[in-house]
C-alpha positions in Angstrom: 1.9 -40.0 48.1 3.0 -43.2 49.6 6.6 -42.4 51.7 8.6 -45.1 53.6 11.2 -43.4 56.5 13.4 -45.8 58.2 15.5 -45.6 60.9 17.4 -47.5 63.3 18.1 -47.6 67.4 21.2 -50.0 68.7 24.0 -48.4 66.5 26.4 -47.5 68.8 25.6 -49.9 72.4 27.5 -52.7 73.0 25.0 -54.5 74.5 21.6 -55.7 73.5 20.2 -55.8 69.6 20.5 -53.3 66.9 16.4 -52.9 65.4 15.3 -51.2 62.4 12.0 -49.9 61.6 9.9 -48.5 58.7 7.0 -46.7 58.2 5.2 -46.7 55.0 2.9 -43.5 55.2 0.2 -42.3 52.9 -0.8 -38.9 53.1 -3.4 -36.9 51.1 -1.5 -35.1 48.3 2.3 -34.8 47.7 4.5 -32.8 50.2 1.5 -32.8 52.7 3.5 -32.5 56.4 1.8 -35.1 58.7 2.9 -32.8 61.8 0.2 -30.4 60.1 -2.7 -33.4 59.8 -2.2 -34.6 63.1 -1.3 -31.6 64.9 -4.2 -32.1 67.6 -3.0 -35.0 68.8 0.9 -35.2 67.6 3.9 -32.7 67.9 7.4 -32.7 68.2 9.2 -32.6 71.9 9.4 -29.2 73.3 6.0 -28.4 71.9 3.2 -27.6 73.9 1.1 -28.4 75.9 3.3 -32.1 76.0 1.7 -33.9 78.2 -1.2 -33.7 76.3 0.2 -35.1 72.7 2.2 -37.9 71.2 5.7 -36.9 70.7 6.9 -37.9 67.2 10.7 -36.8 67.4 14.3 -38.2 67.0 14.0 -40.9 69.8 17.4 -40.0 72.1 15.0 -36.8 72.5 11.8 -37.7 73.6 13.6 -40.7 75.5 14.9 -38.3 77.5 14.3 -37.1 80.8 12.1 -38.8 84.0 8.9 -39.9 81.9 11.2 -40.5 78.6 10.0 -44.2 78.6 6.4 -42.9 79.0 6.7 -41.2 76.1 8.4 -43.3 73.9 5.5 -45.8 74.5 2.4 -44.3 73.9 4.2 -43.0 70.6 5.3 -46.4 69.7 2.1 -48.3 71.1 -0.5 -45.9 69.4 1.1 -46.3 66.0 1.1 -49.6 66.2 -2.8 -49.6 67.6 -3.1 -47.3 64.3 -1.1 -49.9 62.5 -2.7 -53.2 63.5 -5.6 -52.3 65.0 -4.8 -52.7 68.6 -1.0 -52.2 70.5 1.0 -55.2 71.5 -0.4 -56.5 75.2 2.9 -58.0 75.8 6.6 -58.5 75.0 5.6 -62.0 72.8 3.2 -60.0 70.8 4.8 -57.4 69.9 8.0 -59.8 69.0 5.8 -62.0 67.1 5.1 -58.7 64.5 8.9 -58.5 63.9 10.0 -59.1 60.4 13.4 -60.7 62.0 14.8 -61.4 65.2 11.5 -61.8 66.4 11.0 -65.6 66.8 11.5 -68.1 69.7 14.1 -69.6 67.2 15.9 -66.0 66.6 15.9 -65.4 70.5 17.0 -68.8 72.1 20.8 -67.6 72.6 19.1 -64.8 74.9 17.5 -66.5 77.8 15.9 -63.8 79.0 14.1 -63.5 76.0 12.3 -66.7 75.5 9.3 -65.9 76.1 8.9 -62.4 76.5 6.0 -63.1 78.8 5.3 -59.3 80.4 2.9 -57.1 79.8 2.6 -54.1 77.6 2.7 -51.0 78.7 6.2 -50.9 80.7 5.8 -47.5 82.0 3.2 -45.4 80.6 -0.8 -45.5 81.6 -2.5 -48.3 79.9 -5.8 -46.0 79.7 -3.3 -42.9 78.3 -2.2 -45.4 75.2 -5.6 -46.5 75.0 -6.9 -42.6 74.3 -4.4 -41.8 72.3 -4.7 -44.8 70.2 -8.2 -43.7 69.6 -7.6 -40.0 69.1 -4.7 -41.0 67.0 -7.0 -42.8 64.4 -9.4 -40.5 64.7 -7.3 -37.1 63.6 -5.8 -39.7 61.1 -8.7 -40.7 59.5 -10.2 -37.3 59.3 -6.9 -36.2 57.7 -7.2 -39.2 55.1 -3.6 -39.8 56.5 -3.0 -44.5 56.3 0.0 -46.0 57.8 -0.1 -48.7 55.4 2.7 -50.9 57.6 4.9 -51.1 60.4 8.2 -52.5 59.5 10.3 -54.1 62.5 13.8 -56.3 62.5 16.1 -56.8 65.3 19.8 -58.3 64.8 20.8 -59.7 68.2 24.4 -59.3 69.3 25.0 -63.2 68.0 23.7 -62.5 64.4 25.0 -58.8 64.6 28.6 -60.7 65.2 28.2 -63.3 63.1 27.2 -60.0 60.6 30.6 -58.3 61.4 32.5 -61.5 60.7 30.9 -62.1 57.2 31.3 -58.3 56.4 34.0 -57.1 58.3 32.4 -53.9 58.4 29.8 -52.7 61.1 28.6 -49.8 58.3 27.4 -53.0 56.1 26.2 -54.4 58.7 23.8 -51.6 58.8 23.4 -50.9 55.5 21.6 -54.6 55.2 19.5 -53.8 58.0 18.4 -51.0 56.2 17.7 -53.3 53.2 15.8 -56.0 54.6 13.5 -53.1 55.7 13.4 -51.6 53.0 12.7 -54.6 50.4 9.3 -55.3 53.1 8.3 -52.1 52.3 8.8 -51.7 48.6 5.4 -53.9 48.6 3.7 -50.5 48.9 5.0 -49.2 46.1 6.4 -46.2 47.7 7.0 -43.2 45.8 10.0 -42.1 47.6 12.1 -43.9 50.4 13.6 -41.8 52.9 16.1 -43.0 55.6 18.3 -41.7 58.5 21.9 -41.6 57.6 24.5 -42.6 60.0 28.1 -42.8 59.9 30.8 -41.3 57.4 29.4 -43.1 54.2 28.2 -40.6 51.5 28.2 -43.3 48.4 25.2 -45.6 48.1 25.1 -46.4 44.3 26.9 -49.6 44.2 25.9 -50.7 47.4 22.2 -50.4 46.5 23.2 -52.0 42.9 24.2 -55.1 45.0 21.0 -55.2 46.9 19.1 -55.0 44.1 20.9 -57.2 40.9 18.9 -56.5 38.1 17.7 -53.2 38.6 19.0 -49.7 37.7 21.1 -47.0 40.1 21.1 -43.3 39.0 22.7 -41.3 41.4 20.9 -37.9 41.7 22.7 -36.3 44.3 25.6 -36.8 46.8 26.7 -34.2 49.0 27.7 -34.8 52.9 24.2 -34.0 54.0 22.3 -35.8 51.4 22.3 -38.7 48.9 19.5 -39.2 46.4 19.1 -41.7 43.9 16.5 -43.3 41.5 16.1 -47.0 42.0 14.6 -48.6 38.5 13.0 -51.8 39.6 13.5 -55.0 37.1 9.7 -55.2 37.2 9.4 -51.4 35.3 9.1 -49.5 38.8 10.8 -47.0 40.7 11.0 -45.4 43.5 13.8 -42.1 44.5 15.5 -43.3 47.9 16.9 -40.8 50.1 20.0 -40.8 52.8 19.3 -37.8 55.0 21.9 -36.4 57.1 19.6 -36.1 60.7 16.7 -37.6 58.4 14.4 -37.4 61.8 14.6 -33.3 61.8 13.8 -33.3 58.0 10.9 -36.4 57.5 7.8 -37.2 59.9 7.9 -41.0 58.7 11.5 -40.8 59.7 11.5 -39.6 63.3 8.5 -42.2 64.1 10.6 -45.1 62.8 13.3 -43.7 64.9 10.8 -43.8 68.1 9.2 -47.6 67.0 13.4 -48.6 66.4 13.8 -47.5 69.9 10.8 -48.3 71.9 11.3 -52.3 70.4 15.0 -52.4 71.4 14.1 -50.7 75.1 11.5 -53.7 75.3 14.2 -55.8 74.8 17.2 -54.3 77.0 14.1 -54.7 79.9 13.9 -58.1 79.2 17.4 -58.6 79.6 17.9 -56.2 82.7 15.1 -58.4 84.3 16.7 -61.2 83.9 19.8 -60.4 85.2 18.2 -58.1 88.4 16.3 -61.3 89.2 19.9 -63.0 89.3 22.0 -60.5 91.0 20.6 -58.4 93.8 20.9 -54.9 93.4 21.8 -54.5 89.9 21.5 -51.3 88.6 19.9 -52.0 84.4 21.6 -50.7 82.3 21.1 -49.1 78.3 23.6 -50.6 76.9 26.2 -48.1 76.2 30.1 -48.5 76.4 30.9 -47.6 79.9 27.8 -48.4 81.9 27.5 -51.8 79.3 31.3 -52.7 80.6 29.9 -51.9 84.2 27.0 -54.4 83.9 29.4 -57.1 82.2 31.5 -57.0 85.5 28.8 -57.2 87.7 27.1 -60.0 86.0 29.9 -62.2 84.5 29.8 -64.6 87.3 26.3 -64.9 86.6 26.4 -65.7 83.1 29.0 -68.3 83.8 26.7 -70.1 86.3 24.0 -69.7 83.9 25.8 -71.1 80.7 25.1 -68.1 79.1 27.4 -67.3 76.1 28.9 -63.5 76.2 28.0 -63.2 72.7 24.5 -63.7 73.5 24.2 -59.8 74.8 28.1 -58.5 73.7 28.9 -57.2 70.1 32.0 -56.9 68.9 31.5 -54.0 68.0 
């Protein structure tokens, strides 16, 4: 059973790019739990012994605390080692596997990120991702668990406003991140899609109709904590897409497209606290959110006035 999860990390800042990610996952027989194939090597947070296994969680949660970067990377970097054969060695590379907002073109609002010319790993132990990329594929392979792809798009905060101006709504603003994800990974031929639902919206026929013109919306189930529908493909395919209230407590392929969302946006929000640090002595990076994000606009405006840089370039409008 091939399952794509998709999530997203950047919702609710006001700083820095919104990313999505998907994970198209193959595991050996239907409603197999991939916790259970990889549990030598992968758990959820709180499981033990941590410091010993890749944490595969909803990323706020094994962000968190002193090594929470740590973490995050050698989840994201040995998936990707699993995915491509070898992690990312630097910021370029890894922005060079994005399916959008990855290119110098994309990026040239944001100084600070063209080129994203620093090394990979940011905080955790370059021989630590190296083991657990090869224990990783090991346990996989010996589980006959594939990760068929890795899906990645960024919208920085100039698309994501030019986005809220053509919409005029930050929820479909989302919802077509989630689509340009999840049209990459429909090459797979999943048999079900699952994704992370956010926000108050419990409706997704006609928005998925729109997505897709041609093809056929059957709404299965909608109920505040879950909406399932069967997608009929113009081609003769289909697939049953899922909107899962807390999708990353429920779906394996969800919480790790949660952790890869994350990682790739905190790869980002480094490059642009880099930037800035380098600029303004004794700035204090910030994550983006509303109040520290309106503490870092104060203490760097001058800055970006000297520089030319346009607030849009790292502000969204919402």
């Amino acid at each position: 059973m091939i399952q794509l999860g998709i999530d997203e990390a950047g919702l609710g800042p006001i700083l820095g790019p919104l990313v999505t990610a998907g994970v198209a996952l193959e595991t050996p027989g239907r409603g197999r739990d991939p916790f259970a194939l990889l549990e030598r090597v992968v758990a959820r947070k709180g499981k033990k012994p941590r410091e010993t296994r890749i944490l595969v969680d909803d990323s706020k949660r094994v962000f968190s605390g002193k090594k929470g970067l740590a973490h995050l990377e050698r989840t994201a970097l040995a998936f990707m080692a699993l995915a491509w054969g070898s992690p990312p060695a630097t910021g370029e590379e890894l922005a060079g596997r994005l399916l959008s907002g990855g290119s110098p073109k994309e990026r040239s609002s944001c100084p600070w990120l063209s080129p994203l010319d620093f090394s990979l790993p940011l905080a955790a132990s370059p021989d630590k991702v190296e083991l657990d990329s090869w224990l990783l594929a090991k346990a996989a392979r010996e589980a006959g668990l594939r990760l068929h792809a890795l899906y990645l798009a960024a919208l920085h905060p100039k698309e994501f406003n030019a986005s809220i101006d053509r919409t005029g709504n930050k929820s479909l603003t989302h919802f077509e991140t989630f689509v340009r994800v999840l049209k990459a990974g429909l090459e797979h031929h999943p048999s079900r899609v699952v994704l992370d639902r956010a926000g108050g919206r419990i409706h997704y026929a006609l928005p998925l109709a729109r997505a897709f013109p041609g093809a056929g919306v059957v709404s299965r189930e909608e109920t505040p904590a879950r909406q399932r529908y069967l997608l009929r493909l113009p081609q003769g395919s289909q697939v049953e897409i899922w909107f899962q209230e807390k999708g990353e407590s429920h779906f394996f392929s969800i919480a790790l497209a949660s952790c890869l969302a994350k990682y790739v946006r905190e790869v980002f929000m480094e490059a642009m606290n880099r930037w800035f640090q380098e600029r303004v002595p004794g700035l204090r990076p910030t994550r983006g959110y509303f109040v520290d994000g309106r503490r870092f606009l104060r203490e760097v405006r001058e800055v970006a006035l000297k520089e030319k840089v346009e607030e849009e370039a790292f502000l969204r409008k919402r």
